[in-house]
Biopython code that builds the backbone (N, CA, C, O; Angstrom):
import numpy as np
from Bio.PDB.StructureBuilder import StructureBuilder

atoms = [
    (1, "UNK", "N", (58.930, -14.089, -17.864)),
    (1, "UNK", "CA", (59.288, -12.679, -17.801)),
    (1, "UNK", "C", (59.567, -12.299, -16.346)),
    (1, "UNK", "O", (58.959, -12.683, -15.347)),
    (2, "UNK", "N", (60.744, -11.358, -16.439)),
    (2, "UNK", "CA", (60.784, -10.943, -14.820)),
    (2, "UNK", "C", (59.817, -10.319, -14.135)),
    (2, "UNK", "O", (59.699, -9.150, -14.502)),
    (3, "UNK", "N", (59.164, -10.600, -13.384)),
    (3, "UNK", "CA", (58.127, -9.983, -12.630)),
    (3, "UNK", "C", (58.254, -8.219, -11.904)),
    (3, "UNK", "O", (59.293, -8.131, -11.251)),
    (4, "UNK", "N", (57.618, -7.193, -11.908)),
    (4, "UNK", "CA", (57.791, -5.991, -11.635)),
    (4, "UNK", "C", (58.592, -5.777, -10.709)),
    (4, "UNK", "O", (59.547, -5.021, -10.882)),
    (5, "UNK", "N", (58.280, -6.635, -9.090)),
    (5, "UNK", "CA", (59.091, -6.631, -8.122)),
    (5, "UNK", "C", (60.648, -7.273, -8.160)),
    (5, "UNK", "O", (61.539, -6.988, -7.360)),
    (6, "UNK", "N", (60.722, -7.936, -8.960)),
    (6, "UNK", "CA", (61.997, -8.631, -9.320)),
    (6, "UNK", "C", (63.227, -7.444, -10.043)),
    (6, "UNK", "O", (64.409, -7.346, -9.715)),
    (7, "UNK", "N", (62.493, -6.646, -11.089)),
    (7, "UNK", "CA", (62.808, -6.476, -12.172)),
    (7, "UNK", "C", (63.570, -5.136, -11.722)),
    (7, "UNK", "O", (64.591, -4.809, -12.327)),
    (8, "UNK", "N", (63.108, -4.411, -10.729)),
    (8, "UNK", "CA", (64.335, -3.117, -10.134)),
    (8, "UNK", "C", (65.749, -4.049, -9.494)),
    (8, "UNK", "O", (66.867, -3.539, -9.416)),
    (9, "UNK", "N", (65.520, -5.140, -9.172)),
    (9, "UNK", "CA", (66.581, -5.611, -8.134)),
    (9, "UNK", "C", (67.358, -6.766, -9.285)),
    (9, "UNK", "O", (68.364, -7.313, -8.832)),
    (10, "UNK", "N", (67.070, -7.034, -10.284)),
    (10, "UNK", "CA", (67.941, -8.494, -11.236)),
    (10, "UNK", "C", (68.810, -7.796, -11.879)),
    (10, "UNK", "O", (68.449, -6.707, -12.326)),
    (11, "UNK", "N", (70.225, -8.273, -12.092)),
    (11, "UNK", "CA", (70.730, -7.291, -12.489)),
    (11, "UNK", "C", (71.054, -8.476, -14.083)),
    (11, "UNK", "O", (71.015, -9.700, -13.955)),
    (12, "UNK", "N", (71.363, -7.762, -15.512)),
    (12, "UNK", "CA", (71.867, -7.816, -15.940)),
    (12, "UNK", "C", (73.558, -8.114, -16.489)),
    (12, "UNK", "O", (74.395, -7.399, -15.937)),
    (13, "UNK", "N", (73.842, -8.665, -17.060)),
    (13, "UNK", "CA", (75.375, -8.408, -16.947)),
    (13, "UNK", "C", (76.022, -8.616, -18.880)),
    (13, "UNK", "O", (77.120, -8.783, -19.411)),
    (14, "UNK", "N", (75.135, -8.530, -19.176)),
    (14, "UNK", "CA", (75.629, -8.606, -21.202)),
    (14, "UNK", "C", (76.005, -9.924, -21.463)),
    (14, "UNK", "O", (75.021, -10.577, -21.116)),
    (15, "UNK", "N", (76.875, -10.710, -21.881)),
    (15, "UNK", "CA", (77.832, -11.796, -22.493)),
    (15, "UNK", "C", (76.548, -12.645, -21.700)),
    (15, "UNK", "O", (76.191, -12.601, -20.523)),
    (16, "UNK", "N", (76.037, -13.404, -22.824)),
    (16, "UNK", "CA", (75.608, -14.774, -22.453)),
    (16, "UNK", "C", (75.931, -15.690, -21.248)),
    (16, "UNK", "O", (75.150, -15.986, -20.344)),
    (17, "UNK", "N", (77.640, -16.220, -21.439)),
    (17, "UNK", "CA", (77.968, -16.318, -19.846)),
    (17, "UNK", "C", (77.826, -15.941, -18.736)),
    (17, "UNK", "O", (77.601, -16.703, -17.796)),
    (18, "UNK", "N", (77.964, -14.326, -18.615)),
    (18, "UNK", "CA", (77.803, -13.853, -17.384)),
    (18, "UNK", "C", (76.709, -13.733, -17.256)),
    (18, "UNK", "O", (76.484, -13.293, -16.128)),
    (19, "UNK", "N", (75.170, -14.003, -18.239)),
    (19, "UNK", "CA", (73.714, -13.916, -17.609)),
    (19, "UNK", "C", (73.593, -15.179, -16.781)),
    (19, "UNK", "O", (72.959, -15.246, -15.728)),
    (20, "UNK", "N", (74.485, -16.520, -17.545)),
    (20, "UNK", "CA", (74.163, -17.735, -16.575)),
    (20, "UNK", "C", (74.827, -17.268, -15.344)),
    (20, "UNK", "O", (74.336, -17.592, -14.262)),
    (21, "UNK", "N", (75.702, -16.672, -15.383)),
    (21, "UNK", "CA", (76.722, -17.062, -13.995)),
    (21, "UNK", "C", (75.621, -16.017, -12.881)),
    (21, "UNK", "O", (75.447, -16.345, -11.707)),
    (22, "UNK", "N", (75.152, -15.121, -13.319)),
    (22, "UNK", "CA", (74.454, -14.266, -12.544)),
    (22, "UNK", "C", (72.874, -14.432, -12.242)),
    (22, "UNK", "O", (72.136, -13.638, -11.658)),
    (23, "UNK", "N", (72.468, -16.090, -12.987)),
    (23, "UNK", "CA", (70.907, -16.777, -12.355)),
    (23, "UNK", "C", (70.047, -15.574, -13.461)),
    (23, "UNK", "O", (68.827, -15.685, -13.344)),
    (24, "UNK", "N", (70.369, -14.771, -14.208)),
    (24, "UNK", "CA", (69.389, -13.808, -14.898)),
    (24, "UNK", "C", (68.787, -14.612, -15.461)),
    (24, "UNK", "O", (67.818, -15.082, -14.865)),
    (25, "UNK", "N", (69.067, -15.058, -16.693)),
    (25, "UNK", "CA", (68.085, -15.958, -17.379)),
    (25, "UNK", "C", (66.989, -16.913, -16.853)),
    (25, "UNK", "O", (65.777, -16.866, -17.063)),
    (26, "UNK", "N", (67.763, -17.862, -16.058)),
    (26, "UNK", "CA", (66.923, -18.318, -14.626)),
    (26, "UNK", "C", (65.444, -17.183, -14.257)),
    (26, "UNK", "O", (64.262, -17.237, -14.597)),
    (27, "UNK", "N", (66.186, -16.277, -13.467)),
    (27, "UNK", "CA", (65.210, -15.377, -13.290)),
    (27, "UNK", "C", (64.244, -14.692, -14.122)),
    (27, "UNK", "O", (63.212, -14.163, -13.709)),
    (28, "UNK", "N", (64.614, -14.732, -15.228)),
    (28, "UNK", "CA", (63.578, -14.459, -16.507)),
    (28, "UNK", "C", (62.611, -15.234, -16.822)),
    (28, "UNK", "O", (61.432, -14.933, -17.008)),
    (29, "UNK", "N", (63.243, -16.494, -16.896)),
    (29, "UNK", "CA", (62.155, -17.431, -17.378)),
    (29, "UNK", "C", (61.157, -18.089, -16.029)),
    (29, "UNK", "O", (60.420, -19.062, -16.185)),
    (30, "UNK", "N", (61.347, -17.170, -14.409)),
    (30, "UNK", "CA", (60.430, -17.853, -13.644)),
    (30, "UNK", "C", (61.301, -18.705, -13.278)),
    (30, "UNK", "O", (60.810, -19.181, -12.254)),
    (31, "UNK", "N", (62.135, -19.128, -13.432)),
    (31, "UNK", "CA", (62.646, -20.492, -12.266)),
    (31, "UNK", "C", (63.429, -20.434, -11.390)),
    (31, "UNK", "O", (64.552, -20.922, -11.514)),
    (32, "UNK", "N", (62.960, -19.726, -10.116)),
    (32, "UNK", "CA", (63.584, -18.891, -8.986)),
    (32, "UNK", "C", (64.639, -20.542, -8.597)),
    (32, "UNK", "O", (65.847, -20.777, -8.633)),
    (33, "UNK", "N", (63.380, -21.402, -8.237)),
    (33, "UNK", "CA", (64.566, -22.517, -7.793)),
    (33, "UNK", "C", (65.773, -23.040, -8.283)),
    (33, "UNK", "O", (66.539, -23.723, -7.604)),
    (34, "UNK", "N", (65.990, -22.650, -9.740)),
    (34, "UNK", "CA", (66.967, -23.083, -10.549)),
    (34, "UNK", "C", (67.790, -22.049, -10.569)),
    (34, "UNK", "O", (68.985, -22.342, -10.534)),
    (35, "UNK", "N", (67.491, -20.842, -10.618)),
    (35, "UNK", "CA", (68.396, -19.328, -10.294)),
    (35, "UNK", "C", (68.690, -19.582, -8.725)),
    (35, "UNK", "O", (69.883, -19.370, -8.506)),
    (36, "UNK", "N", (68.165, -19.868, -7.861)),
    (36, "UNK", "CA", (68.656, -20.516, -6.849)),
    (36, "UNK", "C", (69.779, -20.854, -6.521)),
    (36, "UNK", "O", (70.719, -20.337, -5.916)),
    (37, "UNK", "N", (69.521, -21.996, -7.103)),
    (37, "UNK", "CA", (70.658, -22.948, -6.610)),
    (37, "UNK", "C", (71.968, -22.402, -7.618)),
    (37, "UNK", "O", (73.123, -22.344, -7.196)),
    (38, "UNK", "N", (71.607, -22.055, -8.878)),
    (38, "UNK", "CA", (72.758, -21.401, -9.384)),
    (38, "UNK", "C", (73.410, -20.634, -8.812)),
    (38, "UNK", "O", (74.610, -20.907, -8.804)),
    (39, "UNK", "N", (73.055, -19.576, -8.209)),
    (39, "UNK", "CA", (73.313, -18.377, -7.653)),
    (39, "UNK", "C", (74.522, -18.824, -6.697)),
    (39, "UNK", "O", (75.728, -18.590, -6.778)),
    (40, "UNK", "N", (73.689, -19.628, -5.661)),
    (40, "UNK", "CA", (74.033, -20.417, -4.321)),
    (40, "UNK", "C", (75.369, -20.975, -4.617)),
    (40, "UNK", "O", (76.287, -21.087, -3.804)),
    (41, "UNK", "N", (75.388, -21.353, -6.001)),
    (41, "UNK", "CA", (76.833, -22.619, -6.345)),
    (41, "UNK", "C", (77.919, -21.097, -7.220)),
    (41, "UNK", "O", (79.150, -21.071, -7.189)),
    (42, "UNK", "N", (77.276, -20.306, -7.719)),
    (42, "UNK", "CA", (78.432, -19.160, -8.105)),
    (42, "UNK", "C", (79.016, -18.566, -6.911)),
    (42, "UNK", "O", (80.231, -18.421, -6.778)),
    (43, "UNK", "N", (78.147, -18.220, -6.035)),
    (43, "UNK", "CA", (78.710, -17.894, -5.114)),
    (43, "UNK", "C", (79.938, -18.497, -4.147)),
    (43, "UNK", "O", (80.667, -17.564, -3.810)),
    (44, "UNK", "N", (80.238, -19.361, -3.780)),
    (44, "UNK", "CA", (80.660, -20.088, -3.626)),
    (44, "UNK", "C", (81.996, -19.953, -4.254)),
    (44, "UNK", "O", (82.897, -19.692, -3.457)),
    (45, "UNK", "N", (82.442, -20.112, -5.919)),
    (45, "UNK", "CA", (83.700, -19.054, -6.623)),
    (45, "UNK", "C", (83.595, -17.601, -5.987)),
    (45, "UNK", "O", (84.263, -17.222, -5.025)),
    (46, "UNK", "N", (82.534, -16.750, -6.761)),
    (46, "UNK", "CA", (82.386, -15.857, -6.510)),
    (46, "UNK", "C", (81.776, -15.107, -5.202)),
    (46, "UNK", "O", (80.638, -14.645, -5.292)),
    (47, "UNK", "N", (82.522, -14.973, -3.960)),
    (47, "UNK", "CA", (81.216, -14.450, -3.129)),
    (47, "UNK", "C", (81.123, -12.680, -2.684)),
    (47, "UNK", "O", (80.321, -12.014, -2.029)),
    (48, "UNK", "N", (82.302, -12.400, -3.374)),
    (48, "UNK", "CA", (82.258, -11.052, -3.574)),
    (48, "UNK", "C", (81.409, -10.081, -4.387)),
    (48, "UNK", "O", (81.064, -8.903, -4.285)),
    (49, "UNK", "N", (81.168, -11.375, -5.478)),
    (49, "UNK", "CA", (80.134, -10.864, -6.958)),
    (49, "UNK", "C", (79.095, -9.611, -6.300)),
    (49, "UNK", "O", (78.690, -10.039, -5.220)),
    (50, "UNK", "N", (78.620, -8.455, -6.523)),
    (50, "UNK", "CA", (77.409, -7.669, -6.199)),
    (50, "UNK", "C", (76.695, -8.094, -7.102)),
    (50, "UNK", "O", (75.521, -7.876, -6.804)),
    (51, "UNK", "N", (76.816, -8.726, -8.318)),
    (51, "UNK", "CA", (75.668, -9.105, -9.023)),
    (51, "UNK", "C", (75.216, -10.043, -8.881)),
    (51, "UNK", "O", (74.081, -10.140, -9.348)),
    (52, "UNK", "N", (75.842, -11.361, -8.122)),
    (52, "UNK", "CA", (75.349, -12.669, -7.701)),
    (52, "UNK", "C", (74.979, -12.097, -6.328)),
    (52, "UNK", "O", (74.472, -13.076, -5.780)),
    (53, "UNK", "N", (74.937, -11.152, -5.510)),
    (53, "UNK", "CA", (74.466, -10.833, -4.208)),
    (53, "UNK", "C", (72.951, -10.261, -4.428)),
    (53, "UNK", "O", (72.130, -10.691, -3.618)),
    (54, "UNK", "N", (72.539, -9.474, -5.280)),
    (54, "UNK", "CA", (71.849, -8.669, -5.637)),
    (54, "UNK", "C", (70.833, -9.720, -5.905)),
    (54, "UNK", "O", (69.975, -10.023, -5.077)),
    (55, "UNK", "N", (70.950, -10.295, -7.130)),
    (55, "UNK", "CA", (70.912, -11.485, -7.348)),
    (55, "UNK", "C", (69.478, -12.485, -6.621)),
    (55, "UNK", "O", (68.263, -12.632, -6.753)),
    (56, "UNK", "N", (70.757, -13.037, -5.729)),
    (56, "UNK", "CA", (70.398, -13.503, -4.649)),
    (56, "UNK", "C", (69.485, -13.528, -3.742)),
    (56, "UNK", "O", (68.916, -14.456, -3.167)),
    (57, "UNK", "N", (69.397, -12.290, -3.670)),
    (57, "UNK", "CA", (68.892, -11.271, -2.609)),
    (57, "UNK", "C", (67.068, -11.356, -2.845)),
    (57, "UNK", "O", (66.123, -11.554, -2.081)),
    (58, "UNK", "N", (67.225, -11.054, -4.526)),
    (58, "UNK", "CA", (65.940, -11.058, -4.985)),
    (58, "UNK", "C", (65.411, -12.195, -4.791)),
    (58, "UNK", "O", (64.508, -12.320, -3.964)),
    (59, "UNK", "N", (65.721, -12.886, -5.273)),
    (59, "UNK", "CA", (65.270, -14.545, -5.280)),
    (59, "UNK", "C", (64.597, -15.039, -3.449)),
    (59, "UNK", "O", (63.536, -15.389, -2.931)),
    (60, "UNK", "N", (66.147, -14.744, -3.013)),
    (60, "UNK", "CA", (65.117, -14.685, -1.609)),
    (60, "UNK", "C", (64.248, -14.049, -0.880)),
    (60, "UNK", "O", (63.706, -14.612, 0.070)),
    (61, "UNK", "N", (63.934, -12.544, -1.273)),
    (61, "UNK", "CA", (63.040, -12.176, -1.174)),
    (61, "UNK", "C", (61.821, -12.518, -1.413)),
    (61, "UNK", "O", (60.868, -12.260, -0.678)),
    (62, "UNK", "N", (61.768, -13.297, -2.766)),
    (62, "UNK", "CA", (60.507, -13.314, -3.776)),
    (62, "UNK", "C", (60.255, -14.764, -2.476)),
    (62, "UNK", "O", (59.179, -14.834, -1.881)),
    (63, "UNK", "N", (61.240, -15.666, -2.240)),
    (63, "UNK", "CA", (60.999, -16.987, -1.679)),
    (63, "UNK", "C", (60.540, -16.470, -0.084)),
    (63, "UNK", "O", (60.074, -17.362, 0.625)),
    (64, "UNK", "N", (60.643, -15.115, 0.504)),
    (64, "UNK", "CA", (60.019, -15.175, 2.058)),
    (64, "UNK", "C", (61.215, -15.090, 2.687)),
    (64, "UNK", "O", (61.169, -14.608, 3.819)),
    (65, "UNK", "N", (62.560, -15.512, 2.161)),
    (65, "UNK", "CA", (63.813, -15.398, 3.212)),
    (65, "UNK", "C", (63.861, -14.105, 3.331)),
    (65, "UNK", "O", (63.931, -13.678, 2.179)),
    (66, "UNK", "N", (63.863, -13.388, 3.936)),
    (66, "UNK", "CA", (63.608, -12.146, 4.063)),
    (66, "UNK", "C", (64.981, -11.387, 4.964)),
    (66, "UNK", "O", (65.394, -10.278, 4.627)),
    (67, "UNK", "N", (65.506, -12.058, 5.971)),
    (67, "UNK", "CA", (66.389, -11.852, 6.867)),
    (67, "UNK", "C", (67.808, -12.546, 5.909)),
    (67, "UNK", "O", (68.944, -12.212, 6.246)),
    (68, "UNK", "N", (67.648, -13.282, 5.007)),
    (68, "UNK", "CA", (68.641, -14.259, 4.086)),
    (68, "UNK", "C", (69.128, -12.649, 3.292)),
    (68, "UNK", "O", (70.187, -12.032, 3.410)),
    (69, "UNK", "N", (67.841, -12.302, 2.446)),
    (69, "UNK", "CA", (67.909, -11.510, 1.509)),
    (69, "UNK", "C", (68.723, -9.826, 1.946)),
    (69, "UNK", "O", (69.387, -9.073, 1.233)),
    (70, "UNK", "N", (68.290, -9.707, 3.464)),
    (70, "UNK", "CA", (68.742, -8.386, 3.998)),
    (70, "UNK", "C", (70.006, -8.568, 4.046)),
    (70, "UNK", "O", (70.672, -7.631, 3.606)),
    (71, "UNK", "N", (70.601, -9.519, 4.458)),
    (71, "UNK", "CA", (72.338, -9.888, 4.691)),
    (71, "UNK", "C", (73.392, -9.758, 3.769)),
    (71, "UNK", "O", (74.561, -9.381, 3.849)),
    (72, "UNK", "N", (72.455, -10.292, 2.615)),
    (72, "UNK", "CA", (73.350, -10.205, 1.257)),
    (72, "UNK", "C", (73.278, -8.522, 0.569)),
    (72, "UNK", "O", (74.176, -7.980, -0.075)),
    (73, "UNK", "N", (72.161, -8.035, 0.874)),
    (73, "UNK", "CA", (71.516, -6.635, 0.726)),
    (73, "UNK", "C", (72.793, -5.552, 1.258)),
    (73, "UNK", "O", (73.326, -4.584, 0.715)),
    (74, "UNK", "N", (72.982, -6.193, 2.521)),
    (74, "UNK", "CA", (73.969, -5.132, 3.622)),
    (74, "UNK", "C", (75.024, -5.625, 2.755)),
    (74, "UNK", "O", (75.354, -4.642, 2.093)),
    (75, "UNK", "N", (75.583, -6.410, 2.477)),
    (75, "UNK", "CA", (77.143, -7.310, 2.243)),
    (75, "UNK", "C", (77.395, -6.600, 1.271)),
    (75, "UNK", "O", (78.489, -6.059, 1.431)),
    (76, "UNK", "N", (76.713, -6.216, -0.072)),
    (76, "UNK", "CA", (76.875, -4.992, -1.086)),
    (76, "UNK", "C", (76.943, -3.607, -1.021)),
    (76, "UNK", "O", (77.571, -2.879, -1.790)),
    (77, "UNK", "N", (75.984, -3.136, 0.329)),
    (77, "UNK", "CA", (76.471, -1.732, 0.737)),
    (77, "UNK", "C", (77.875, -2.049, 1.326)),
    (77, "UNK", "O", (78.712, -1.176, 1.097)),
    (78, "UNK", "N", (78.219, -2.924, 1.907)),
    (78, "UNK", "CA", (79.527, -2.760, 2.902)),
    (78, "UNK", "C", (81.061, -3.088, 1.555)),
    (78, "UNK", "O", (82.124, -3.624, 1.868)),
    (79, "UNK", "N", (80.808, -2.732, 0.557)),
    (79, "UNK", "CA", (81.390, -2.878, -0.516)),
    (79, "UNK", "C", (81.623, -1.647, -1.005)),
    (79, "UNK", "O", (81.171, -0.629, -0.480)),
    (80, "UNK", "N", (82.683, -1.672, -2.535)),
    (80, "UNK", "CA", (82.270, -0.423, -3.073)),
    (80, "UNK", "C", (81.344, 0.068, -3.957)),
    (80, "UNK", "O", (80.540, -0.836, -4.185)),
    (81, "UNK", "N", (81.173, 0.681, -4.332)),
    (81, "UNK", "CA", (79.639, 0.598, -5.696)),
    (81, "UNK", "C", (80.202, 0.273, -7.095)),
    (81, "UNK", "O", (81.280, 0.659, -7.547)),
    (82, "UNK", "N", (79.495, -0.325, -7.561)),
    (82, "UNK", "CA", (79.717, -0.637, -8.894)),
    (82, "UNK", "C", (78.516, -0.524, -10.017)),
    (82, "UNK", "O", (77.508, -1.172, -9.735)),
    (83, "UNK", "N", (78.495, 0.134, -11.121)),
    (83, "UNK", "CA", (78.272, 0.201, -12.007)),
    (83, "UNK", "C", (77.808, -1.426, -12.495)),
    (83, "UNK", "O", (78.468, -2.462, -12.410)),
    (84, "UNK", "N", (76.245, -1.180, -13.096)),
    (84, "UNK", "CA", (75.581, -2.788, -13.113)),
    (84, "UNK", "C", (74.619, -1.801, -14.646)),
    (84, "UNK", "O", (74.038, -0.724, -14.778)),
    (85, "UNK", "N", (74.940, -2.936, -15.465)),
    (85, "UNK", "CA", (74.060, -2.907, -16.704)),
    (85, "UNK", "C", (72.896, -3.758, -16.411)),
    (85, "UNK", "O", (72.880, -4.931, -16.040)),
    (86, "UNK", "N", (71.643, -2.717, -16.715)),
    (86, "UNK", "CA", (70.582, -3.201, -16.470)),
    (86, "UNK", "C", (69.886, -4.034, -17.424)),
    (86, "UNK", "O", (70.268, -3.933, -18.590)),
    (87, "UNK", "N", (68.710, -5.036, -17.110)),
    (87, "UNK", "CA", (67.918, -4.897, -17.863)),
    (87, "UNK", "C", (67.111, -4.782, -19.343)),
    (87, "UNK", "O", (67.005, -5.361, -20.425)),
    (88, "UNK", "N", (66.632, -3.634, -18.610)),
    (88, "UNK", "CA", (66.215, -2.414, -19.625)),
    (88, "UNK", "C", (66.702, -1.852, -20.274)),
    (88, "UNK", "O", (66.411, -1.312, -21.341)),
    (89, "UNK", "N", (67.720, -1.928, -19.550)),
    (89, "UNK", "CA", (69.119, -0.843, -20.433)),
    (89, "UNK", "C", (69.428, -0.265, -19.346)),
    (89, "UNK", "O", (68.875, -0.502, -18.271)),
    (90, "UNK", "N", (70.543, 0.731, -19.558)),
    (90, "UNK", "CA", (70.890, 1.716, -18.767)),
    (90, "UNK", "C", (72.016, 0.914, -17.710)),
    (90, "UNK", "O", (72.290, -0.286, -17.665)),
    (91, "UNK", "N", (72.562, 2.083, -16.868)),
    (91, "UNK", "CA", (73.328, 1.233, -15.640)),
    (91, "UNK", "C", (72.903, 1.789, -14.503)),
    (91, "UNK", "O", (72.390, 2.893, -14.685)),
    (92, "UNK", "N", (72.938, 1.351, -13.185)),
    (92, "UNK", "CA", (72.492, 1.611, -11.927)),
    (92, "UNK", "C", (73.739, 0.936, -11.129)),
    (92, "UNK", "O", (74.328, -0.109, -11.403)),
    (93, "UNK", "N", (73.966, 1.856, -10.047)),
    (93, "UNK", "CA", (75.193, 1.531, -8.996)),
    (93, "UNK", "C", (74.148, 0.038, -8.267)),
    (93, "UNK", "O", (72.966, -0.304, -8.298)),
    (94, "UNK", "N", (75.602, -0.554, -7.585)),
    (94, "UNK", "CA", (74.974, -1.759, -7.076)),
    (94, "UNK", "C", (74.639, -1.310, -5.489)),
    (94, "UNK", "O", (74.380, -2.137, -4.614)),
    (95, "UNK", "N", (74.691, 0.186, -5.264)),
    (95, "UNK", "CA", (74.906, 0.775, -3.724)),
    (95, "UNK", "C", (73.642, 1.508, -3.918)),
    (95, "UNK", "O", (73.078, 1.810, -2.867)),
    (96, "UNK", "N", (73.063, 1.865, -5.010)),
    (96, "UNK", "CA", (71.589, 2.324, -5.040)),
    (96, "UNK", "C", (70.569, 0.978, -5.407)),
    (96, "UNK", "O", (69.399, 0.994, -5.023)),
    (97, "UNK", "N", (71.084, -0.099, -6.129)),
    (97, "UNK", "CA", (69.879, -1.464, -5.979)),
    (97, "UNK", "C", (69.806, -2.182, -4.680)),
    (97, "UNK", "O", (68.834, -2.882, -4.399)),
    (98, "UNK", "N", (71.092, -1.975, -3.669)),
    (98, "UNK", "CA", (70.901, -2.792, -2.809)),
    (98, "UNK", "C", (70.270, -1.976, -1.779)),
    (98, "UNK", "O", (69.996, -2.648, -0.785)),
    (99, "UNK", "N", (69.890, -0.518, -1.679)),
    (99, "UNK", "CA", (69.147, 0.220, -1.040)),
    (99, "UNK", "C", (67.484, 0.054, -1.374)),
    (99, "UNK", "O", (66.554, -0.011, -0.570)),
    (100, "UNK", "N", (67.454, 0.005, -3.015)),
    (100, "UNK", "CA", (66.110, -0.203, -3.093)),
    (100, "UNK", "C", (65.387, -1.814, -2.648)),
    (100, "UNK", "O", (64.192, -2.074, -2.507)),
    (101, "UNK", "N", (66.455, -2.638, -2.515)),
    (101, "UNK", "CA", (65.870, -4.016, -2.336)),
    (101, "UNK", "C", (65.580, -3.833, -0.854)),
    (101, "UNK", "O", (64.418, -4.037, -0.501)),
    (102, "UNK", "N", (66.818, -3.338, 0.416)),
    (102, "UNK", "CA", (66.418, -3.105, 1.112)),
    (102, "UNK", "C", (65.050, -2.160, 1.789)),
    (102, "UNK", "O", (64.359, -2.539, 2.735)),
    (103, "UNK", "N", (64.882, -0.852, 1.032)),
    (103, "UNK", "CA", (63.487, -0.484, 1.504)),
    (103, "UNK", "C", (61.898, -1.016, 0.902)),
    (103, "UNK", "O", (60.810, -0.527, 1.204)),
    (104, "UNK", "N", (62.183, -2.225, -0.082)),
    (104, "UNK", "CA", (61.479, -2.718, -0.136)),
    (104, "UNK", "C", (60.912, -4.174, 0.663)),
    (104, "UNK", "O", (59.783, -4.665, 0.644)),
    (105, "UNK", "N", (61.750, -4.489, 1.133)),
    (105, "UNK", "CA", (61.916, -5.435, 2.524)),
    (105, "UNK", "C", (60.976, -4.327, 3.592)),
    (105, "UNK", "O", (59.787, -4.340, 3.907)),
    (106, "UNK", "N", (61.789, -3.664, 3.855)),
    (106, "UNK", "CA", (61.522, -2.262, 5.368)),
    (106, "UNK", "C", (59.515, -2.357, 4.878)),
    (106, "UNK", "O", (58.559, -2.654, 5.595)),
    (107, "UNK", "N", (59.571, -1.911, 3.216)),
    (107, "UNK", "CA", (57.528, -1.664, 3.404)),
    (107, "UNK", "C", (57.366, -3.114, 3.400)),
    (107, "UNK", "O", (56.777, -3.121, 4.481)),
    (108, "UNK", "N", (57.386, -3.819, 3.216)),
    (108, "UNK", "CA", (56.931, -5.609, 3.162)),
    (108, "UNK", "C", (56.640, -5.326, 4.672)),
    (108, "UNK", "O", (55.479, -5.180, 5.055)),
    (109, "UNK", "N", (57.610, -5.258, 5.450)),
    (109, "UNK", "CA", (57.477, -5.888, 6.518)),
    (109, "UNK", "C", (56.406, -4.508, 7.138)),
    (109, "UNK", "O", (55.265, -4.950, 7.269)),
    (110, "UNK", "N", (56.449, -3.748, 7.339)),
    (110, "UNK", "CA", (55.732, -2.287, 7.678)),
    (110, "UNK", "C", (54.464, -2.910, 7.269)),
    (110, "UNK", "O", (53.778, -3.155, 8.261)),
    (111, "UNK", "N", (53.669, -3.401, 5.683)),
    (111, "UNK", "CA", (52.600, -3.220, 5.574)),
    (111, "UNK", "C", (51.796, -4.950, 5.656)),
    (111, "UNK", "O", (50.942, -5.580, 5.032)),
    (112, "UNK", "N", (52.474, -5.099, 6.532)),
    (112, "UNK", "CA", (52.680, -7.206, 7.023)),
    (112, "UNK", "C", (51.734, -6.915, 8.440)),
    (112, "UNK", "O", (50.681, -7.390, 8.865)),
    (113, "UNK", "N", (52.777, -5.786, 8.967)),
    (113, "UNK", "CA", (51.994, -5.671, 10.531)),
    (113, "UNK", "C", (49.928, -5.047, 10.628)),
    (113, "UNK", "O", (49.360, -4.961, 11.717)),
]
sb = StructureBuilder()
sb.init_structure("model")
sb.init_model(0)
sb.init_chain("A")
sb.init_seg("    ")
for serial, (resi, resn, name, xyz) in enumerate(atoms, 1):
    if name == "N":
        sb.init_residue(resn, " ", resi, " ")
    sb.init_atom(name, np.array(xyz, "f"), 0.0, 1.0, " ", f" {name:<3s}", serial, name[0])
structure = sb.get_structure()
């Protein structure tokens, strides 16, 4: 199951395919390293994806890359927003998840010191 901290920042994407292409399932079932490297190798086609950035982002967060995770974080604000099916349901812009991943980095590191 996606873990709480994971679970604001993974994005969804519907069609079976696009959960592999986007490491979700990966990320569901716990296997950050295998959503990983997926991620890592979509990207690569895709590196524009906000949902393989987002993605991404989480994974390296959860792994400690922390400065990895902020880059890809910024690379989606410096984009336009897009509309991301969640989850849970519902949709969330990819310009308000990559804000929340980022101020959750900002308290990590705030409540580190």
């Amino acid at each position: 199951m996606v873990t709480a901290a994971l679970a604001a920042a993974v994005v969804f994407t519907g069609p079976a395919a696009a959960q592999e292409r986007t490491g979700y399932t990966r990320i569901a079932a716990g296997d950050f390293a295998g959503a990983q490297a997926e991620l890592e190798q979509e990207r690569r086609t895709y590196p524009r994806s906000p949902e393989l950035l987002l993605n991404l982002a989480a994974v390296y967060r959860r792994a400690g890359r922390l400065s990895e995770a902020r880059s890809l974080y910024r690379s989606v604000l410096a984009r336009g927003p897009v509309d991301m099916e969640m989850p849970a349901g519902g949709v969330a812009s990819s310009y308000d998840l990559a804000r929340i991943g980022i101020e959750r980095l900002d308290a990590a590191r705030i409540s580190a010191r």
